[in-house]
C-alpha positions as CSV (number, residue, x, y, z in Angstrom):
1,X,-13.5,-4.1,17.3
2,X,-12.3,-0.7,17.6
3,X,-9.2,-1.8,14.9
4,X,-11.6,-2.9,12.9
5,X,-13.3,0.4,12.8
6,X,-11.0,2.7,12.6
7,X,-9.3,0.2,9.7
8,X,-12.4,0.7,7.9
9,X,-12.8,4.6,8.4
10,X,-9.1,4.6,7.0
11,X,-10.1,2.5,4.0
12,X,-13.7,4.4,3.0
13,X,-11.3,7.7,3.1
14,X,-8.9,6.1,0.8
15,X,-11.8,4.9,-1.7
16,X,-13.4,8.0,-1.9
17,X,-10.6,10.2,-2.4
18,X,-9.1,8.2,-5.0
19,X,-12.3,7.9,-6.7
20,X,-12.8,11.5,-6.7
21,X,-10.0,12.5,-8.4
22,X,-10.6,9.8,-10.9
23,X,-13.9,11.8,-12.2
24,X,-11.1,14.1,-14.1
25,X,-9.1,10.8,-14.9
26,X,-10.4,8.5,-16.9
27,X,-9.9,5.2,-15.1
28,X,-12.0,1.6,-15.0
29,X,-13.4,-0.1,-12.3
30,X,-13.6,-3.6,-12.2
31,X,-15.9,-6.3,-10.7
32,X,-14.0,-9.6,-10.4
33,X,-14.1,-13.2,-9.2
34,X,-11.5,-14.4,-7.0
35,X,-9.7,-17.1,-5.8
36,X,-7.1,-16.9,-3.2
37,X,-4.1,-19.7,-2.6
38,X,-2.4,-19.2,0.5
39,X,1.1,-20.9,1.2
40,X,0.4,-23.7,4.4
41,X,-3.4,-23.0,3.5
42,X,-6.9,-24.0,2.5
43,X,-8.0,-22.6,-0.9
44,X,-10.6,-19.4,-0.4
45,X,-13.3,-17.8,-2.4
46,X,-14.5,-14.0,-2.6
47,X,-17.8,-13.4,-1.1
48,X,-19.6,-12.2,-3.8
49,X,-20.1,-9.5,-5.2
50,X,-18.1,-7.5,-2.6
51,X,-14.9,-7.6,-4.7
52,X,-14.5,-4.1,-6.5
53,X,-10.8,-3.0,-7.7
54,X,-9.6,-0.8,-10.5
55,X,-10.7,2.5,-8.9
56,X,-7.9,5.0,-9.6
57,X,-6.6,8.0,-11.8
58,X,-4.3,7.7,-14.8
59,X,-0.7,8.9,-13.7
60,X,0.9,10.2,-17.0
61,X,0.3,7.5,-20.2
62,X,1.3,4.7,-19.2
63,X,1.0,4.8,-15.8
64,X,-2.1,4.3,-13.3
65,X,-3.1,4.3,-9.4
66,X,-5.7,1.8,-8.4
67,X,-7.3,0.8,-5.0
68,X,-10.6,-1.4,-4.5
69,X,-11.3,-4.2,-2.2
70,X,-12.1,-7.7,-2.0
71,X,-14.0,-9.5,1.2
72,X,-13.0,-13.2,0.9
73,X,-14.4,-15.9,2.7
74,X,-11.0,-17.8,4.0
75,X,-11.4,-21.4,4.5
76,X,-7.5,-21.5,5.9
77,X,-4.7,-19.1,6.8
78,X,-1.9,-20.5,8.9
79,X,-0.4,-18.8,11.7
80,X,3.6,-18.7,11.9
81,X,6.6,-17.2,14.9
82,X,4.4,-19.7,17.5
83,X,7.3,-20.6,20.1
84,X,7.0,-23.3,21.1
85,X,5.4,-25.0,17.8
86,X,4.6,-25.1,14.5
87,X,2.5,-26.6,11.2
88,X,2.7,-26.9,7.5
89,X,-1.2,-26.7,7.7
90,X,-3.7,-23.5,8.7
91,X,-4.2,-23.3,12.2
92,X,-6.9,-20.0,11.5
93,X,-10.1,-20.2,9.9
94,X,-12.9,-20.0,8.9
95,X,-13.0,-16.3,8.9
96,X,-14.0,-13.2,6.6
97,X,-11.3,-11.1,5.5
98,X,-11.3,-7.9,4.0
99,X,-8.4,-6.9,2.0
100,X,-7.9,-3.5,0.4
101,X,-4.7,-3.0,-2.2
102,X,-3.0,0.1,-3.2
103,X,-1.0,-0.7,-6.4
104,X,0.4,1.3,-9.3
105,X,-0.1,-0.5,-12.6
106,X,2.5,0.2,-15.8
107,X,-0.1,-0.1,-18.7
108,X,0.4,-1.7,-22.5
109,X,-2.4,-1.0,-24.5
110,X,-3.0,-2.5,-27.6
111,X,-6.4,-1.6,-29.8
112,X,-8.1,-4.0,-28.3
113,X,-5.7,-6.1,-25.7
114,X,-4.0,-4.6,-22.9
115,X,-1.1,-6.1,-20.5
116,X,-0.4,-4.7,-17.2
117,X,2.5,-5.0,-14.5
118,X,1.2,-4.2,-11.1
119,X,2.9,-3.9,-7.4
120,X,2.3,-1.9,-4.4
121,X,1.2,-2.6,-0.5
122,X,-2.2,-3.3,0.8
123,X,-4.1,-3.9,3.9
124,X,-5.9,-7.1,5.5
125,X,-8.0,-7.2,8.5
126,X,-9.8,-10.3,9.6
127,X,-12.8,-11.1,11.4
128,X,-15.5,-13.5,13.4
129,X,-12.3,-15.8,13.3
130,X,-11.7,-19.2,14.5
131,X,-9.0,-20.9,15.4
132,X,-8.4,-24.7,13.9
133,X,-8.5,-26.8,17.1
134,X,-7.6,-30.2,15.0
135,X,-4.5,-28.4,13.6
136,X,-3.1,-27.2,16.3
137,X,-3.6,-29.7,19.0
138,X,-1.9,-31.7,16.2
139,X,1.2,-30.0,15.9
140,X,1.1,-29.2,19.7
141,X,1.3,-33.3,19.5
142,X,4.4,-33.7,17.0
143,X,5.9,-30.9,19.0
144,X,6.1,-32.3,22.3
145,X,6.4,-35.8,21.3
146,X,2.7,-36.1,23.1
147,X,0.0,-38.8,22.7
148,X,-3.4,-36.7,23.2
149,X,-3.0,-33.0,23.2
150,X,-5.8,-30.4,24.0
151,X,-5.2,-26.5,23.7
152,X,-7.6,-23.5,24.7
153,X,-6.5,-20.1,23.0
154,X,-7.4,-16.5,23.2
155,X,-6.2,-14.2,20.0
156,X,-6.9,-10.7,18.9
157,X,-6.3,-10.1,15.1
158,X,-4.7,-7.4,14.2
159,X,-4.3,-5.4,10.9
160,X,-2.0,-6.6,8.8
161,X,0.0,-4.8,5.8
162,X,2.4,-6.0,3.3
163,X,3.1,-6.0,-0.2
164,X,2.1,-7.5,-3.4
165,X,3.5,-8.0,-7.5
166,X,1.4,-9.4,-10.1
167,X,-0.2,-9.1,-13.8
168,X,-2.9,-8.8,-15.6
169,X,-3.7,-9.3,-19.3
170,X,-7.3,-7.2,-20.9
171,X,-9.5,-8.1,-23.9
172,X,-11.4,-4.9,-24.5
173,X,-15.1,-6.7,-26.1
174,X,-16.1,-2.7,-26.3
175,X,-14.8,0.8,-25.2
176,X,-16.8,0.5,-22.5
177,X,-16.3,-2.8,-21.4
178,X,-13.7,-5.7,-21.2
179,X,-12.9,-9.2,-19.4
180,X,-9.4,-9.4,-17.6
181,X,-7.0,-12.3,-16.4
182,X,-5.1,-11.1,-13.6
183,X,-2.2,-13.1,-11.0
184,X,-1.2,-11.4,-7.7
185,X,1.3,-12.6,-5.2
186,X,0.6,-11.1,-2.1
187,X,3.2,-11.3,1.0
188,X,2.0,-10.3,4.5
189,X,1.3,-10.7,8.2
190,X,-1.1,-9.2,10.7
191,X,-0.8,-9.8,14.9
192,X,-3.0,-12.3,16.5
193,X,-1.5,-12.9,20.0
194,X,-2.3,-16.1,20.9
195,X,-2.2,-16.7,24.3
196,X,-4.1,-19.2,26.8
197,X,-3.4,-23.1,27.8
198,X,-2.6,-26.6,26.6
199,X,-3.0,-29.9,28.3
200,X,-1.5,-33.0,26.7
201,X,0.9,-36.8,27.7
202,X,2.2,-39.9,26.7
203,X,0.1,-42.7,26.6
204,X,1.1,-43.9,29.8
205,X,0.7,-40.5,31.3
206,X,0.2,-38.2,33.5
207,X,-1.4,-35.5,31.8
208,X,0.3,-31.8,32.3
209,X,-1.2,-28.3,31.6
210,X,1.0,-25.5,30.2
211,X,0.2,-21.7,30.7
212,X,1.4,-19.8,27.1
213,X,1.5,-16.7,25.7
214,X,2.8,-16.2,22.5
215,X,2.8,-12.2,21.5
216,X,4.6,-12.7,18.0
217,X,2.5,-14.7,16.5
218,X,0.8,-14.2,13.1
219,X,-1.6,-14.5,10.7
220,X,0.7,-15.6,7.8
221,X,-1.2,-13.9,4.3
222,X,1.1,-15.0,1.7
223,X,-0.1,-16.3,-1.3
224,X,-1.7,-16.5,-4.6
225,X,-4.6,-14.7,-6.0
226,X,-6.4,-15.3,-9.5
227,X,-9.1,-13.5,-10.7
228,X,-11.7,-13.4,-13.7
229,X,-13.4,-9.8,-13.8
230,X,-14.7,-7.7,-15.9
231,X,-14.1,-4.0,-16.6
232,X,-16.5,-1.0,-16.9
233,X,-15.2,2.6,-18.3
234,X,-13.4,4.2,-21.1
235,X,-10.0,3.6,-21.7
């Protein structure tokens, strides 16, 4: 929990410093509908309408720096660097997960269109996780070559960083408002530490129990995101 806080102090400071500066800047900020595709994953939707990005300052003409955040509701995110195991399919989730971007953005306006090449690094932090029992006791079973497997984990989620590319292309309806089409591919991972016990045999038994402790693992946040938003401010 105390991650989790001072993640969030860190993030609000970002926000509000950027956003500051962008009152002598002139800079959109955008409200957008997301959908998030992560790589050995279940598809994921934004809880809305906590999904604000765009806040920034212009850097120069064609330039920009933009932050924001988007709180997704993940159905799936899988968990990789497990020892002694591992799946094609999520073994985390549900959980919430808040994920903050810090991107600069090469801009090519048009009167009224706009294209934009993004990248940068951002932060993720998830929370009131669970871990997907069915998945993993199921690739604890191909693992071992096992006929009934049954695991009990603890984890501790971490805060992840990594780093992102994408586009985005803008239809500007006015000068003070537009729709956007935008593609990011985000590649990260955050520590989980799972640790805690399996049990699990053949059919014929006997049944063994296995102490584990795996402090590499991670939450694997690679993936796809594709949002519709639309954009308020002056260009």
């Amino acid at each position: 929990m105390m991650k989790f806080k001072s993640f969030k102090r860190y993030i609000i400071i970002i926000i509000l410093l950027i956003a500051g500066i962008s009152q002598s800047n002139a800079q959109e900020v955008g409200l957008s509908f997301s959908y998030f595709v992560p790589k050995n994953g279940y598809v994921s939707t934004p809880v809305s309408p906590f999904s604000i990005r765009g806040i920034g300052v212009d850097v120069g003409r064609f330039f920009a720096l933009q932050t924001g955040f988007s709180l997704y509701r993940m159905a799936g995110l899988n968990i990789i660097d497990i020892d002694d195991f591992e799946s094609k399919e999520p073994l985390l989730g549900p959980n919430f997960t808040i994920m903050i971007p810090l991107e600069l953005v090469l801009e090519f306006e048009g009167n009224v269109q706009e294209f934009r090449i993004k990248g940068g690094g951002f932060g993720f932090y998830g929370f009131a996780n669970k871990l997907n029992y069915g998945n993993i006791d199921k690739a604890i079973r191909e693992a071992e070559g096992w006929v009934v497997a049954n695991a009990n984990f603890d984890h501790d989620h971490g805060i992840g960083l990594g780093f992102f590319f994408g586009a985005e292309y803008v239809v500007r309806v006015t000068r003070q408002w537009g729709l956007s089409l935008e593609g990011n591919y985000f590649i990260g991972d955050a520590d989980i530490g799972l640790n805690g016990t399996y049990t699990g045999g053949p059919m014929a038994g006997p049944l063994e129990t296995r102490t584990v402790d795996y402090p590499d693992s991670k939450v694997d946040f690679t993936g796809l995101e594709i949002s519709i938003g639309i954009l308020f401010g002056t260009n």
